[in-house]
N, C-alpha and C positions, 0 to 999 in steps of 0.2 A: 504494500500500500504506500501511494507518494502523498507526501503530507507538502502543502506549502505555506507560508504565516508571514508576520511582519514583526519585527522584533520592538519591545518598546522603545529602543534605540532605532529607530528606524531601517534596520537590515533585512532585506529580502531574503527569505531565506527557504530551503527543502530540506526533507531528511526521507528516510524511508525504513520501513517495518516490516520485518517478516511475522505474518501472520503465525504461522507456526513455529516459527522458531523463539519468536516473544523477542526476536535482540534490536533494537532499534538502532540507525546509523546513528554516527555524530552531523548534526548540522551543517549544510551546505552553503554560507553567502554568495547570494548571486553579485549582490550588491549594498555595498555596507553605508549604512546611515545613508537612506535614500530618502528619505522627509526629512529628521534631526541627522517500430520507429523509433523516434529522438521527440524528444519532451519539449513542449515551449510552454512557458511560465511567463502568464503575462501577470501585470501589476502597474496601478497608478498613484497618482496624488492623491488629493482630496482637494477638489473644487481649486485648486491652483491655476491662474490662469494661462493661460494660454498653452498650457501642459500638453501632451499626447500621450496614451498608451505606449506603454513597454513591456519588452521582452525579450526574452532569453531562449536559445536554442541549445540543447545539448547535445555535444559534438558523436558521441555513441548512443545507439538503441540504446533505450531502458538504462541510462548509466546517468546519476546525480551526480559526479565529482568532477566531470569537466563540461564546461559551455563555452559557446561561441560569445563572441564580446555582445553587449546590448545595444539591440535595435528598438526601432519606435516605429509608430504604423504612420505616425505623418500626416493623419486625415483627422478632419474634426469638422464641427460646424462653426460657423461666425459666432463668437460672443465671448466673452471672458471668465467661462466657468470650469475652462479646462475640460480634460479627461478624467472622470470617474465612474467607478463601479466596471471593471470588464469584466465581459461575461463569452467566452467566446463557447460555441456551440458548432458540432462538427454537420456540415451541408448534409441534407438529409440525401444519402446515395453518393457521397463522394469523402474520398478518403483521405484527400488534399488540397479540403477546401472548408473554413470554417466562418460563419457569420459570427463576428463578433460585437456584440453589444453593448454602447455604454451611454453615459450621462454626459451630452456633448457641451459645446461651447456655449449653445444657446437654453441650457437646464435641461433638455428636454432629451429623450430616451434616442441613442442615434445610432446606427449600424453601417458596417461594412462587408465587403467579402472579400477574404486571406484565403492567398491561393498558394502552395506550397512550390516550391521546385525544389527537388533533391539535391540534382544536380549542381547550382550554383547556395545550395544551403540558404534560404531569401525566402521569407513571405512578400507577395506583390497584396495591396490592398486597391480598393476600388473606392473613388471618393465618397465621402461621407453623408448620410442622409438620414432624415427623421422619421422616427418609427410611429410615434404619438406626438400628436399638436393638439393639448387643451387649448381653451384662451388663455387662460391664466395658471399660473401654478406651478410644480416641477415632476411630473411620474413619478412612482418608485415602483419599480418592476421585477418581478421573476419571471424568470426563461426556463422552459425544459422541452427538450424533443419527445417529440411525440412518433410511433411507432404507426403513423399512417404518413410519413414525409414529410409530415408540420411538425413546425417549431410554434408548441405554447406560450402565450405568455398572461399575466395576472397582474391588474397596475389599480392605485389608486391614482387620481386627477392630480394630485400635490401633496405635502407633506399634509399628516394629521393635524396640521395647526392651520392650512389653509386649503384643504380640499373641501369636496361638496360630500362629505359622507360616505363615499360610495366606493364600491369593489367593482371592476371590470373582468372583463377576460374577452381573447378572441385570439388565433393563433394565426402562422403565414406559410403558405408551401404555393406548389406548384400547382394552375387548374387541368383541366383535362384540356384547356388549348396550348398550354406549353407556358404563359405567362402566370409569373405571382401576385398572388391575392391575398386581401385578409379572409378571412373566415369566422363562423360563429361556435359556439360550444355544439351545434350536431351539425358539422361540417359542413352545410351550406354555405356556399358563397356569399361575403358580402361586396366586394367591390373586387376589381384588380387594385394594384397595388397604384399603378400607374406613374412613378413619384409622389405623390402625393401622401401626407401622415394619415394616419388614421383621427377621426374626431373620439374622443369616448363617447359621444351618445352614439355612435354607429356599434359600438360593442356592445358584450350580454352585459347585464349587471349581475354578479353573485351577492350582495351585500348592500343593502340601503338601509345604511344608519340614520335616515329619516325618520324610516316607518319603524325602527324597533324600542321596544318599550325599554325605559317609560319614553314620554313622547321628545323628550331632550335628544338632538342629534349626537349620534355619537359616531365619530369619524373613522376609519378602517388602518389598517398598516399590513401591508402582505407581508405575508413572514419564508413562505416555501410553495412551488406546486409543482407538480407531478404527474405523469400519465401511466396508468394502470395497465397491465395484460391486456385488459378489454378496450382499452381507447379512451377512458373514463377521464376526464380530467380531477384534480386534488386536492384542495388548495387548504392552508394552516394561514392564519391571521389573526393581530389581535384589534381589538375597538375598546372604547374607552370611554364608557359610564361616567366616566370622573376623572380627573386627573392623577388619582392614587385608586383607580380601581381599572386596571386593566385586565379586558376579558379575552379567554383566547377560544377559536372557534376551529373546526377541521370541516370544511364544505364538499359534498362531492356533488359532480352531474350525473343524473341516471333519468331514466325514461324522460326525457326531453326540460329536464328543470333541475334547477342548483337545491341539493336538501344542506341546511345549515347546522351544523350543530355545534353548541356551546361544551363543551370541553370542562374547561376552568372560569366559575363565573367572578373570580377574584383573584388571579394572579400578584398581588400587588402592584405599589407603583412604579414608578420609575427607577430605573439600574443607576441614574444619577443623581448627584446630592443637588437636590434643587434649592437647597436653602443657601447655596455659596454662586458668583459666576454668572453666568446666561444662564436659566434654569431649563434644562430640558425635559421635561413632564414626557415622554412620548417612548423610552428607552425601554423597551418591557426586558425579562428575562433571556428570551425567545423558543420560539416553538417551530419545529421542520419535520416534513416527512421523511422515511425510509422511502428510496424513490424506485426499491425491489418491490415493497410490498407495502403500498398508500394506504394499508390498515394499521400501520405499526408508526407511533408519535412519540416523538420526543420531547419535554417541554420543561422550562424552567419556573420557579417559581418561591415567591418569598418565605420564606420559614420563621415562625417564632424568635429565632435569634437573630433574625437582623440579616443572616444569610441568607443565599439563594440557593434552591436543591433542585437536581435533577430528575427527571422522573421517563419512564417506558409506561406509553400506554399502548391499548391492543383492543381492535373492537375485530368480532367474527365473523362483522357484516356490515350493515349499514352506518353504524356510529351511534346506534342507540343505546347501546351496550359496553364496558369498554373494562379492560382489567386491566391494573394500576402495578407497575412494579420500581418502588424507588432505585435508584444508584447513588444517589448519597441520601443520608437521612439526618438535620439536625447540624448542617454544618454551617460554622460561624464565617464561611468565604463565602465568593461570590463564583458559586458555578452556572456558567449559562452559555448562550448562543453554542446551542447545539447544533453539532453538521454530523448527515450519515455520510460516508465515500460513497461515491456512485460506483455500482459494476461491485457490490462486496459479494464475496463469494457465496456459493449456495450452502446452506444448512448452517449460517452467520447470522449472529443479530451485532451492531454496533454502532459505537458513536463517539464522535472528539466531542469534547468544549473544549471551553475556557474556563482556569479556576483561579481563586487568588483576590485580588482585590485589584477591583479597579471600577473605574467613575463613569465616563463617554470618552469618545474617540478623542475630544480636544477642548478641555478645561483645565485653563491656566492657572484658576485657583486653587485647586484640588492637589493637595501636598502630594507628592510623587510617590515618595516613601510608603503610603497608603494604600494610594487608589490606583495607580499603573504597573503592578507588580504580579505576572499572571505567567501560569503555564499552560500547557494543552496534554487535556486528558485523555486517554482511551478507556471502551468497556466495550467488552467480545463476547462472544460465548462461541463455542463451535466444538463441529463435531469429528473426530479425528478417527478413522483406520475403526468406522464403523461403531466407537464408542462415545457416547455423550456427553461433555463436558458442560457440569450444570451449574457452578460455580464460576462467575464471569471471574476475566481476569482481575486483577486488583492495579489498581488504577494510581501511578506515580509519576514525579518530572523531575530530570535534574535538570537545575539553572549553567549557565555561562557561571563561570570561578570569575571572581573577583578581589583584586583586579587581573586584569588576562591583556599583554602580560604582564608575569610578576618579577619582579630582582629578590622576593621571599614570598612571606605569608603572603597566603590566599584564600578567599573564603569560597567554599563548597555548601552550595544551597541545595536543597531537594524540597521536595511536596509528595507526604503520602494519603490519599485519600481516605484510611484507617489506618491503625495500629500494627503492626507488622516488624519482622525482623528482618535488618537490613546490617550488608556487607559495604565496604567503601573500598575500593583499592586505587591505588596509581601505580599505574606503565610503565615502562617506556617503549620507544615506538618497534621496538623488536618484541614488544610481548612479555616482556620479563617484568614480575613482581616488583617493584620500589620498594611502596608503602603499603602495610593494613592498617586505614583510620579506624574503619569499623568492622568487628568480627560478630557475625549473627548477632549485634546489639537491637534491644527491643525497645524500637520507636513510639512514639505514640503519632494519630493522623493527624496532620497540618505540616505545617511549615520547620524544616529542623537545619542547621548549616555544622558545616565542621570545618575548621582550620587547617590546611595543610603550610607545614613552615617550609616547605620545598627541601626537604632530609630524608634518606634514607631510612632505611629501617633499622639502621646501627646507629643514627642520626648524624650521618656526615651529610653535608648539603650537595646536593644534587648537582649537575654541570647542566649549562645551557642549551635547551633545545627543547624539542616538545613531547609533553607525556601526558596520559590518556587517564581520565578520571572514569571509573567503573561502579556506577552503581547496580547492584544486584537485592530483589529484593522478591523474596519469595519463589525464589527458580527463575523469574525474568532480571533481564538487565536491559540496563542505559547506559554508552556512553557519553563524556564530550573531551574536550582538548583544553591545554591550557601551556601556553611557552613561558618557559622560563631564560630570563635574559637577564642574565649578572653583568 
């Protein structure tokens, strides 16, 4: 499994996981402090202006340790809002050609097509054009391909604080004359595409916060959608009763209409401290689907202590019904924005977040120390050489050593989701034993660091070059790296 993330340092980063073997790589920077086949890993700014899309190509099939230097797609619309949110999605029927999606110069939801050549290693893109034109406002959208040649998608008109209430959908592929169109949730044609953006009132509506009680509007936020075995479209989202009561909802299409159902009628409020800053009222936990199996949800939500806990729900059918199984219970961090991997293997249930503490993407007030300190979690379950495995994995991170490099001491951070005994060793880069910080010592879950004074295990101090922190805990391990320059 390839994992890709942002560092709070701003470092673009990959790593990768064997499923079965539990050993996780050390960290890959594509590109360090970038705010503060062969794989391409794309990544932006955040509403920066006059930004573009980037990205990385790596030089070997299936290989994270070497890429090509970084490119950028070049295309954008007029406006000063930059390149955000890429979403690139592979052409439905082509294997070297991917529509990719983002929030263009003009706010608005804007797409290209990246055509690959092998040969000189190069995406060519096609100029840039708009996918949705409200009058007013900015889309927030989810994409997913859909297994009849359409590419879905699910938007609100603008942020929660300035749309009309309301949840859309409508998706884009190819008609039976050879040109593209939009389309409706039972795949009737509504237009070609012809240049021209889509209006929202030309799409379905899944959600009008109008009409739902009480009679106070309450505005939508897409969170995830998905298309099922059957062509069904999927959609998780939350609306918001109040500004400390956000609701999370899982909607599907069946016999020709969107069935809505309420989930969580109280998720808590916002993931940010609204009493500090720009207050952002609108940041829920988050909630997404498994996009194997759009009966199976993830979702986050506020706990009695002040933390956010994760939870597995499961319905056997409609969503009338639904069975609840925590993965953290009672924890005093902030676990959320759950993602499943697309493509997880079969007889797999899983999911990363985010754990730790942290505020919104970009609040200046918000002591760092505190609220920007997170790792990325895993929880698996699977079944191996015909045997069950019914105990999900136990769920841990180690941090980047600090400081890295070091001329001495260095601090070694982890995060264990519970209680657990755990091993610490350092390398060196031929594999041999240095140090043992920690021998099966028994942790308790949260946040624990250890000191490495960069010595031996006789304690003579170590020579300059790089060696490999190994956390092991419970049969799996983590590495990462860390140089030492006297």
């Amino acid at each position: 499994m390839y994992t890709g993330w942002v560092t709070r340092d701003g470092d673009i980063q990959v790593a990768e996981h064997g499923l079965f073997s539990g050993v996780t790589s050390e960290p890959v920077t594509l590109w360090p402090q970038f705010e503060a086949d062969r794989l391409t890993a794309f990544y932006s700014k955040h509403a920066m202006a006059y930004t573009r899309t980037q990205f990385h190509i790596s030089i070997n099939p299936w290989d994270i340790t070497s890429w090509h230097e970084r490119q950028s797609t070049n295309v954008n619309t007029i406006g000063s809002a930059g390149a955000t949110y890429a979403n690139p999605i592979t052409m439905p029927g082509e294997s070297d050609k991917v529509l990719l999606f983002w929030r263009g110069g003009n706010y608005k939801p804007n797409y290209s097509i990246g055509t690959y050549t092998p040969e000189s290693v190069l995406w060519h893109w096609s100029p840039a054009k708009t996918l949705i034109m409200p009058e007013t406002g900015r889309p927030y959208v989810r994409y997913a391909a859909s297994g009849d040649d359409r590419i879905a998608f699910a938007f609100t008109n603008g942020h929660p604080s300035e749309s009309d209430a309301k949840l859309y959908y409508a998706s884009i592929g190819e008609t039976k004359d050879g040109p593209y169109g939009y389309f409706r949730s039972d795949g009737s044609l509504i237009r070609l595409m012809d240049d021209e953006p889509l209006q929202p009132s030309e799409a379905d509506v899944i959600y009008n916060g109008a009409q739902s009680p009480p009679e106070n509007s309450t505005e939508a936020w897409i969170w995830d959608l998905a298309i099922d075995g059957n062509g069904r479209p999927t959609v998780v989202f939350a609306s918001f009763p109040s500004k400390t009561q956000h609701r999370y909802h899982w909607a599907r299409y069946e016999d020709g209409q969107w069935f809505d159902r309420v989930l969580v009628e109280d998720a808590g409020g916002s993931v940010a401290d609204t009493t500090i800053g720009n207050p952002q009222y609108y940041y829920s936990g988050g909630i997404t689907l498994d996009h194997t199996d759009t009966r199976i949800v993830y979702l986050s939500r506020e706990n009695e202590q002040g933390g956010w806990d994760l939870e597995q729900w499961k319905t056997p059918g409609d969503g009338s019904t639904w069975m609840v199984t925590p993965i953290t219970s009672g924890s005093p961090l902030d676990n959320m924005r759950p993602a499943v991997p697309a493509g997880r293997p079969a007889g797999t249930e899983m999911v990363l977040w985010m754990s730790g503490r942290y505020d919104y993407y970009k609040n200046p007030d918000a002591p760092n120390s505190y609220n920007f300190d997170t790792g990325i979690y895993m929880w698996v379950t699977h079944q191996l050489a015909g045997i069950e495995e019914t105990t999900p994995v136990r769920a841990f991170a180690l941090r980047q050593c600090k400081p890295n490099p070091t001329a001495g001491a260095t601090e070694i951070a982890f995060d264990l989701q519970a209680p657990a005994h755990v091993s610490l060793d350092v390398h060196d880069v031929a594999g041999r034993l240095v140090a043992n910080l920690l021998r099966s010592d028994r942790r308790p879950g949260g946040p624990s660091s250890v000191v490495w004074d960069a010595t031996d295990q006789r304690g003579h101090d170590v020579s300059s070059g790089v060696y490999f922190i190994r956390l092991s805990v419970d049969g799996q391990a983590v590495t990462s790296k860390v140089v030492v320059a006297r």
